[in-house]
N, C-alpha and C positions, 0 to 999 in steps of 0.2 A: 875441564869445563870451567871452575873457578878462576883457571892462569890466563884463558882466553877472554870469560868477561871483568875480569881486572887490567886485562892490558887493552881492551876496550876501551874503557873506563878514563885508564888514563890517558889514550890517545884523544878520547874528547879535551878532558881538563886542557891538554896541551893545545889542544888547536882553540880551542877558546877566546882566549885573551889575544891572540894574532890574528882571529877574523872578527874581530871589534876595533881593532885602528882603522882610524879614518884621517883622512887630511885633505887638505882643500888648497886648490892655490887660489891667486887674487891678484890686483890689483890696487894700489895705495898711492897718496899724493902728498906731497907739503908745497904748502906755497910758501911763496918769499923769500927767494927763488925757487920758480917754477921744479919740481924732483920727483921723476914717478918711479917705483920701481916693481917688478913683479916675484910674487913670493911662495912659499909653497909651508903651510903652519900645520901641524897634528891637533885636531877638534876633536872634542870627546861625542864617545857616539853616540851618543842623546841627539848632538847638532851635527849629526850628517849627513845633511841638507844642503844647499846653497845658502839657502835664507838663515836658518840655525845657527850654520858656520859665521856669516857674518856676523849676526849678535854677538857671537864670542867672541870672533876674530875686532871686534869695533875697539873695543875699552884696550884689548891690549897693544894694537896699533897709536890709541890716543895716544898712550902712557908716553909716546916718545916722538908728538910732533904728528903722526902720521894721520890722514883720512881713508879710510876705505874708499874704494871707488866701488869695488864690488867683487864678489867670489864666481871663480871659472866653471868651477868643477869642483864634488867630492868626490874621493876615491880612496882605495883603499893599497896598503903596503904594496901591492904590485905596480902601483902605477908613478913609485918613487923616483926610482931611476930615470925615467925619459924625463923627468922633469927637475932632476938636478941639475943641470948644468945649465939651464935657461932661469935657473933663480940666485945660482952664484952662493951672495953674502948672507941670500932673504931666504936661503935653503933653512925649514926647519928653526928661523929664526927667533918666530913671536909663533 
């Protein structure tokens, strides 16, 4: 009884932390010349929202030039893969 609610236990701890990622992809712009590109960023899960995402996803796009246009979708580690190879460089980027 002990061995079975300890490895209970720990099956939650584990699955835990791996149904709390979140990521979002988007859409960003720079001008001067025109450069849009679309990206795919891990947002903490407080902001896995669209709108939350963006807040976060804003400052760290500035840091380097970039403007948010606006977030697609959040989603969660499952939805990684279809969406790597349509984000390339901006995979996981920012």
């Amino acid at each position: 009884m002990i061995k079975t609610t300890l490895a209970a236990l720990v099956a939650l701890a584990l699955a835990g932390p791996a149904a709390a990622e979140c990521y979002a992809d988007y859409k960003a712009k720079k001008d001067d010349p025109l450069q849009l590109h679309y990206g795919v960023a891990r947002v903490s899960e407080a902001n896995c929202s669209p709108g939350a995402a963006g807040a976060e996803l804003r400052p760290r796009l500035a840091a380097d030039g970039w403007t948010l246009l606006n977030v697609l979708t959040t989603f969660g580690p499952e939805g990684l893969n279809e969406r790597k190879a349509n984000a390339g460089a901006w995979f996981l980027r920012y």
